[in-house]
C-alpha positions as CSV (number, residue, x, y, z in Angstrom):
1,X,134.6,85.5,103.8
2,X,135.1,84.1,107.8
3,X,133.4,86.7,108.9
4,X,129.7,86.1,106.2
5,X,130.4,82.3,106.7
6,X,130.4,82.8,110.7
7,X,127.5,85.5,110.7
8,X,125.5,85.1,107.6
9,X,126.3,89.0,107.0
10,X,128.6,91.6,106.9
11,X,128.8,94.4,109.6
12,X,129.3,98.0,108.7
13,X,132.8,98.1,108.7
14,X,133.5,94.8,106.7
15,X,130.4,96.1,104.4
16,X,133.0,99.3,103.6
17,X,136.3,97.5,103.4
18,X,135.0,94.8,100.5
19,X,133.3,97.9,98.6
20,X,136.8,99.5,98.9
21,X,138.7,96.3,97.6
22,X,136.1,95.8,94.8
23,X,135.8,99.4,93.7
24,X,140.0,100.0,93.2
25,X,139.8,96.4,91.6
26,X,137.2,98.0,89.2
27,X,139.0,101.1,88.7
28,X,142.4,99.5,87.9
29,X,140.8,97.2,85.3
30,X,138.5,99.6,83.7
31,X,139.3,102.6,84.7
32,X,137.4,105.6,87.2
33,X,134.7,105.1,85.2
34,X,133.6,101.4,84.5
35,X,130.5,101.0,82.0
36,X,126.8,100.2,84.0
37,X,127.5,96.7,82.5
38,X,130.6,96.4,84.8
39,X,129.1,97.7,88.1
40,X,126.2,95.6,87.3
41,X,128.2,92.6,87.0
42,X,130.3,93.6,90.2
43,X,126.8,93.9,92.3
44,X,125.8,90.6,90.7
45,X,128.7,88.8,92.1
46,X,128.3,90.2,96.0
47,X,125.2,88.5,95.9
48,X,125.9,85.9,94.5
49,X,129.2,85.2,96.6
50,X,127.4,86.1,99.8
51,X,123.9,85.0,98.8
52,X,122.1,86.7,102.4
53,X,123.2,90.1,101.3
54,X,120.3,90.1,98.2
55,X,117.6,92.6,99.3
56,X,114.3,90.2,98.3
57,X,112.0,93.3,98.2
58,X,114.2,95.2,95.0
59,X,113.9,94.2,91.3
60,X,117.2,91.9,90.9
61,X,118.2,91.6,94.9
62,X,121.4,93.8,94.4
63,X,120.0,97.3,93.6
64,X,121.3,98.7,97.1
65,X,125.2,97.7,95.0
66,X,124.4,99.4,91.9
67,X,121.1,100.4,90.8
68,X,121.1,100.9,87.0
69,X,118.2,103.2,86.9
70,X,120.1,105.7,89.0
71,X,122.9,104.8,89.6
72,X,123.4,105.1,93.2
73,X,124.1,102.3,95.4
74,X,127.4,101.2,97.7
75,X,129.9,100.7,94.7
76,X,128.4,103.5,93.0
77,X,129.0,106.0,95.6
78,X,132.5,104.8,96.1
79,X,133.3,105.0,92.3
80,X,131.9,108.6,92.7
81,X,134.1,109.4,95.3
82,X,136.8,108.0,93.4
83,X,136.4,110.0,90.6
84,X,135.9,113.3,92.4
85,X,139.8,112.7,94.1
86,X,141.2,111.7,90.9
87,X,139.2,114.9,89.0
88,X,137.8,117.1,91.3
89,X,137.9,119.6,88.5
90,X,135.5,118.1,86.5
91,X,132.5,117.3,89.1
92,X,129.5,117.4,86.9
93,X,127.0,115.0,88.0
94,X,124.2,113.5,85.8
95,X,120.6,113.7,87.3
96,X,118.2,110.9,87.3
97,X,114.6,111.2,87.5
98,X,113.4,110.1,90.9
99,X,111.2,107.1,92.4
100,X,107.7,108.8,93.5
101,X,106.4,106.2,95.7
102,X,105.8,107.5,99.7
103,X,102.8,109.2,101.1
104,X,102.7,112.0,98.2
105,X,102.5,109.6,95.7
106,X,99.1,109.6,93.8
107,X,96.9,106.4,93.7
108,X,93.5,105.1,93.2
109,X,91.7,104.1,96.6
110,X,91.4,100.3,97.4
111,X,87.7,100.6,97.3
112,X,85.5,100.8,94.6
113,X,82.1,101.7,96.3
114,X,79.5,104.0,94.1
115,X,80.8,107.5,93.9
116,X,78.5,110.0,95.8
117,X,76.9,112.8,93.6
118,X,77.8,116.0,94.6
119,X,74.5,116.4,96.6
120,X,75.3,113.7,98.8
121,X,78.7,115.0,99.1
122,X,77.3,118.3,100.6
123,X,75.1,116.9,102.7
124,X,77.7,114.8,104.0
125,X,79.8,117.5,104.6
126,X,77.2,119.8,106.6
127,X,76.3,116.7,108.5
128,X,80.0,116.4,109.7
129,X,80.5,120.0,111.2
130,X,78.1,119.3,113.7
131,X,77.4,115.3,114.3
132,X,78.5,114.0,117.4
133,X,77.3,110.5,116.4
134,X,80.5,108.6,116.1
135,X,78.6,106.3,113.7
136,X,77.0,109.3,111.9
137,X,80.2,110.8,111.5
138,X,82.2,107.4,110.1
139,X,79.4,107.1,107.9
140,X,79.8,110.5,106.6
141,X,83.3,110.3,106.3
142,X,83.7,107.5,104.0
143,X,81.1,109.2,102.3
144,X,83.5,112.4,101.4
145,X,86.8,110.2,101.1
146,X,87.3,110.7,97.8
147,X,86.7,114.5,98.1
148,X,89.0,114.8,101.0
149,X,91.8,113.3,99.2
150,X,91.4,115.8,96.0
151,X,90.9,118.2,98.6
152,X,94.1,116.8,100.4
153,X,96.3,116.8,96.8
154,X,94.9,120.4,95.6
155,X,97.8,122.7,96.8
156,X,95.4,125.6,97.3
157,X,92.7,123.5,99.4
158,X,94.9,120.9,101.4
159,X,95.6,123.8,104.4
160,X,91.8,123.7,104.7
161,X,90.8,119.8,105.4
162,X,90.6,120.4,109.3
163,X,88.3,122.9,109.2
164,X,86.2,121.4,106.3
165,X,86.6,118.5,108.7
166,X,86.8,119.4,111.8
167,X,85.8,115.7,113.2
168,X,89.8,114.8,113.1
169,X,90.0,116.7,116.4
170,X,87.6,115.1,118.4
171,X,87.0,111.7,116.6
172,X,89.6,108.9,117.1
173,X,90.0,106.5,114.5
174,X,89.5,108.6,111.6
175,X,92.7,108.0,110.6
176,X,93.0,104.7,110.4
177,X,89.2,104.4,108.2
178,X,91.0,106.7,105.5
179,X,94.3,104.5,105.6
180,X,91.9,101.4,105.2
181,X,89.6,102.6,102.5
182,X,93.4,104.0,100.6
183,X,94.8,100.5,101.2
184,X,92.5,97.7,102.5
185,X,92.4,95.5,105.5
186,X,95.4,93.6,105.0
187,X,98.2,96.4,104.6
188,X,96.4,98.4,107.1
189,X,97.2,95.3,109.6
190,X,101.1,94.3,108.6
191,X,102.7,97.1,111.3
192,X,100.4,95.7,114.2
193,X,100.8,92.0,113.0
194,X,104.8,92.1,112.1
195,X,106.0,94.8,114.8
196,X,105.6,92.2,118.0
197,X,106.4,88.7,116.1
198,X,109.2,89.7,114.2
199,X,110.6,92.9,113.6
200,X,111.3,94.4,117.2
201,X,113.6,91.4,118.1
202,X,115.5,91.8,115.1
203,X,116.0,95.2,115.0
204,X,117.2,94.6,119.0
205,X,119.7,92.2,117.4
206,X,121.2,94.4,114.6
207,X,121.5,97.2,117.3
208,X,123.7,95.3,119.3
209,X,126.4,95.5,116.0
210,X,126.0,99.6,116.7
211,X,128.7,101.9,118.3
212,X,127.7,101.5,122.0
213,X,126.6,105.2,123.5
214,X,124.9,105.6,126.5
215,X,121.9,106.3,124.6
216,X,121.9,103.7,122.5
217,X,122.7,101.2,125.9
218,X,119.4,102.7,127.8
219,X,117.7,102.4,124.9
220,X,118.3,98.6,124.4
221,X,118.4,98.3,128.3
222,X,114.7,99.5,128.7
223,X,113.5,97.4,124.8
224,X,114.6,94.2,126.4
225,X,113.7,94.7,130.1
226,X,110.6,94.2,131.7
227,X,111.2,96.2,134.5
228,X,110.4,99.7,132.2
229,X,111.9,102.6,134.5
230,X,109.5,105.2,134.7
231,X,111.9,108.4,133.3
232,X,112.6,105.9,130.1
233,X,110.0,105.5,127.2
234,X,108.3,101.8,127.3
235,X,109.7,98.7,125.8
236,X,108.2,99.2,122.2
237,X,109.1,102.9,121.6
238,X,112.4,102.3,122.7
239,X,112.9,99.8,120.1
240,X,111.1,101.7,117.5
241,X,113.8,104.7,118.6
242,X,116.3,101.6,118.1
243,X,115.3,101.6,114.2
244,X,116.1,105.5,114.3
245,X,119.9,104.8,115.2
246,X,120.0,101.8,112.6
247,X,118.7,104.3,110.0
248,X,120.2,107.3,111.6
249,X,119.1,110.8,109.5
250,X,121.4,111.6,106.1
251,X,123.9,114.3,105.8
252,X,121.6,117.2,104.4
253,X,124.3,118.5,101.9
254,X,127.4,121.0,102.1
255,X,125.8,124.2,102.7
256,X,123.5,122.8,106.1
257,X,125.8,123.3,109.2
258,X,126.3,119.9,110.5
259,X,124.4,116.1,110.7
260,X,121.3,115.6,112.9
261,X,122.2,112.6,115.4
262,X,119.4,109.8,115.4
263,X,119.1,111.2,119.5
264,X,118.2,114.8,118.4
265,X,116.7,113.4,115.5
266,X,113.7,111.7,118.2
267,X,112.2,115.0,118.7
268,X,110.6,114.6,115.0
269,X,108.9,111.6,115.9
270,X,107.8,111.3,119.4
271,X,107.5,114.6,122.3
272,X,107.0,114.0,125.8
273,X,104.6,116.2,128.4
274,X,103.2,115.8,131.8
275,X,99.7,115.0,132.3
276,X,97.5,117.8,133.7
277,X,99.2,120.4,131.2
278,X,97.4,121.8,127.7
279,X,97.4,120.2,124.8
280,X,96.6,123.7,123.6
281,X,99.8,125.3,125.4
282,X,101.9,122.9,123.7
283,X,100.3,124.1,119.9
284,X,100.8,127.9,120.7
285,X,104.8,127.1,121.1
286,X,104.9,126.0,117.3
287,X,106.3,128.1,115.5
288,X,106.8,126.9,112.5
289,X,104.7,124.4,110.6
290,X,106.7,120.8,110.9
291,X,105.9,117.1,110.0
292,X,103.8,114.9,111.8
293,X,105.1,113.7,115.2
294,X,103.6,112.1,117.9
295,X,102.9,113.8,121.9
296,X,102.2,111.6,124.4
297,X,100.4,112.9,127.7
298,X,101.6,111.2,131.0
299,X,102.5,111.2,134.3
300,X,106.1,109.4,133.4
301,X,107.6,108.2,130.0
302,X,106.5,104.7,130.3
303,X,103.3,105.5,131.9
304,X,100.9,107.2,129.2
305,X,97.3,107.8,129.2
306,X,97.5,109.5,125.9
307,X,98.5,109.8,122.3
308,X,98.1,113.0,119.9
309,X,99.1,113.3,115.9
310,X,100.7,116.8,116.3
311,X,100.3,118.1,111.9
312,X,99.6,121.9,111.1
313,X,99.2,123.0,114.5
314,X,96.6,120.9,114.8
315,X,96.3,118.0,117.7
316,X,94.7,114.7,116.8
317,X,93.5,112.0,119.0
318,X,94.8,108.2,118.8
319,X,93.0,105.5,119.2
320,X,95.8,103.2,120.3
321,X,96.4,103.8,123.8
322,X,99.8,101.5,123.5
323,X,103.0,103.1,122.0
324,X,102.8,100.6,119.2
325,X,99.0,101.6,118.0
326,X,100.1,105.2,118.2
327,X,103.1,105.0,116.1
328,X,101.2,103.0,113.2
329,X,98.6,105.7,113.5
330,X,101.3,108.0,112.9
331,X,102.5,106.5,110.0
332,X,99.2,106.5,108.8
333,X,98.6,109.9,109.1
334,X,101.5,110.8,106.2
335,X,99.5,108.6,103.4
336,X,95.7,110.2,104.7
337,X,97.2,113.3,104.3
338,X,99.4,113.7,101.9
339,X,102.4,114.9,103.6
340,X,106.4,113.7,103.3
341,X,108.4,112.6,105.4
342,X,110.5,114.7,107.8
343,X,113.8,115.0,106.2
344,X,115.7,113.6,109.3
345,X,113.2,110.6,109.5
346,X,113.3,109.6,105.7
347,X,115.4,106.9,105.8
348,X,113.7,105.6,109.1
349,X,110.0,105.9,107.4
350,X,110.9,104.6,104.2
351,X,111.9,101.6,105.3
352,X,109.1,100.9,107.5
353,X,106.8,101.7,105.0
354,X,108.1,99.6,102.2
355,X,109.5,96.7,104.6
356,X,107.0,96.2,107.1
357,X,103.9,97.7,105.5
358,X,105.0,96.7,101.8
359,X,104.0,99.9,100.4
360,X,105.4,101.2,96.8
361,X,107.7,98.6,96.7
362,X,110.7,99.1,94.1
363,X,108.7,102.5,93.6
364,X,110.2,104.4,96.6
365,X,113.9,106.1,96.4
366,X,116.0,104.0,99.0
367,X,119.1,104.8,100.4
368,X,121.4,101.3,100.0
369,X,121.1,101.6,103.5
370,X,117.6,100.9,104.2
371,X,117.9,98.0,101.6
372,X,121.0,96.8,103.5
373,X,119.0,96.6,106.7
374,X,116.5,94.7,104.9
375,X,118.2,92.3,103.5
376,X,120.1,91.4,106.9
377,X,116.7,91.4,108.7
378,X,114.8,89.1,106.2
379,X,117.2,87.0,105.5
């Protein structure tokens, strides 16, 4: 109670200790395991005791407590835990069906121009494998949009969208025209708009409440300096990276050996390499398929003339020259084509998509954790 009327939140640690208190109150008055009415009213009264906890983006503000439609949440996992030390013999666990919102998530487009026939559509297409027109092209790419994202959905086709359009590899801004006609103007700006006025300083501030490693120091050391040293990444990637140890990856189960760190976890999201080297050469050392991540081609960290959308093997040019204009084209590039989330960055993603972009709100599985971030940020 000092502490929220000091702060305005809870950190992690007090966060764990007033689940703890609430959850063996629960237990002792209603035994290991309470009816949904119970944890509901328990997750009502956190919120309403400590009123800047409520996550304003979920249903009832206290979902990231106890959601009743799966039943996950703080006190939820707490009870579980509870109940597997007190009956470990009889661990059966229920299962839910799951939130589909994210970048696999079917949806209509946010325009509604005149479909093309399927003459126009072929045309369109031919036109594309060998226009060098930038204008030609853009045209000819809205034209197939709809197309492209059957293509893009069709499990047997979707391997085959860069060479049915090949103008990805040499065209920037591609990405950000499907995002656009997927989600109009307005959500296509929020990242660019929201990144520099509001949410980099705050996720500086949270980071602060973080265990201090050298990592995490340098990191907020080169986010809040303008002297940017030249072996460190610049200002704005640092802080996204920042996000990455707030949201830090999940523990992937029993049977996977160990829990990615938020440092090794960067390698999913951004790759370094000198200028002057191949793009090419970097490709052929893929061996495996792997999510989208960004390279960036420089002479030093902080000093890059370049951006590429590494997906498939394939290397796309950004538009965005700045570390902030290739990031959102990153982001992008998981709704334009169709692809999840790396598993170590789901937590990360998932809350910039549905906090900053407002995409599939209350439609998108959230770890209490990303809600929890939200709510402290927000409020």
């Amino acid at each position: 109670m000092q502490e929220y009327a000091k702060t305005k939140t809870l950190t992690d640690p007090t966060r764990r200790q007033m689940i703890n208190i609430l959850a063996a109150e629960m237990t002792e008055t209603h035994g290991t395991s309470p009816p949904k009415s119970v944890r509901v009213m328990y997750a009502q009264g956190i919120v309403g005791l400590f009123p800047y906890l409520e996550d304003p983006y979920s249903q009832h503000g206290y979902e990231h407590y106890y959601d009743p439609e799966s039943g996950s949440g703080y006190l939820a996992w707490r009870l579980k835990t509870i109940q597997r030390k007190t009956a470990e013999e009889r661990g059966a666990t229920g299962c839910k069906s799951p939130k589909i919102g994210g970048p696999g998530c079917g949806r209509q487009p946010f325009t509604s121009d005149e479909v093309p026939t399927d003459e126009d559509m072929e045309a369109a297409i031919a036109v594309l494998r060998y226009s060098a027109d930038e204008g030609t092209v853009r045209s000819k790419m809205k034209t197939t949009f709809s197309y492209r994202q059957a293509m893009i959905k069709d499990a047997n086709k979707s391997a085959d969208v860069f060479s049915v359009f090949p103008r990805f590899l040499d065209t920037p801004g591609l990405i950000e025209q499907d995002f656009r006609l997927l989600f109009g103007e307005v959500t296509s700006n929020k990242f660019l708009e929201r990144w520099p006025t509001t949410f980099k300083r705050k996720i500086m501030e949270e980071s602060h409440g973080l265990v201090a490693t050298s990592v995490l120091l340098d990191l907020l050391q080169n986010a809040e300096s303008a002297n940017e040293d030249e072996h460190a990444w610049d200002s704005d990637m640092s802080a996204i990276m920042l996000l990455l140890h707030l949201l830090p990856p999940s523990a992937q189960g029993k049977k996977r050996p160990g829990k990615m760190s938020a440092s090794q976890a960067v390698d999913q999201l951004i790759r370094f390499q000198k200028v002057g080297t191949s793009v090419q050469q970097h490709l052929d050392t893929i061996k495996v398929s792997c999510q989208p991540y960004l390279l960036a081609l420089g002479p030093t960290k902080n000093n890059i003339h370049a951006y590429f959308i590494v997906i498939d093997k394939y290397a796309l040019p950004c538009k965005a020259t700045a570390s902030v204009g290739a990031f959102d084209e990153l982001f992008k590039a998981h709704f334009v084509f169709g692809t999840s989330y790396s598993s170590c960055l789901n937590n990360f993603f998932t809350f910039v998509q549905t906090t900053i972009y407002n995409i599939d709100m209350g439609e998108t599985k959230e770890t209490p954790r990303v809600a929890e971030l939200r709510a402290r940020m927000l409020h």
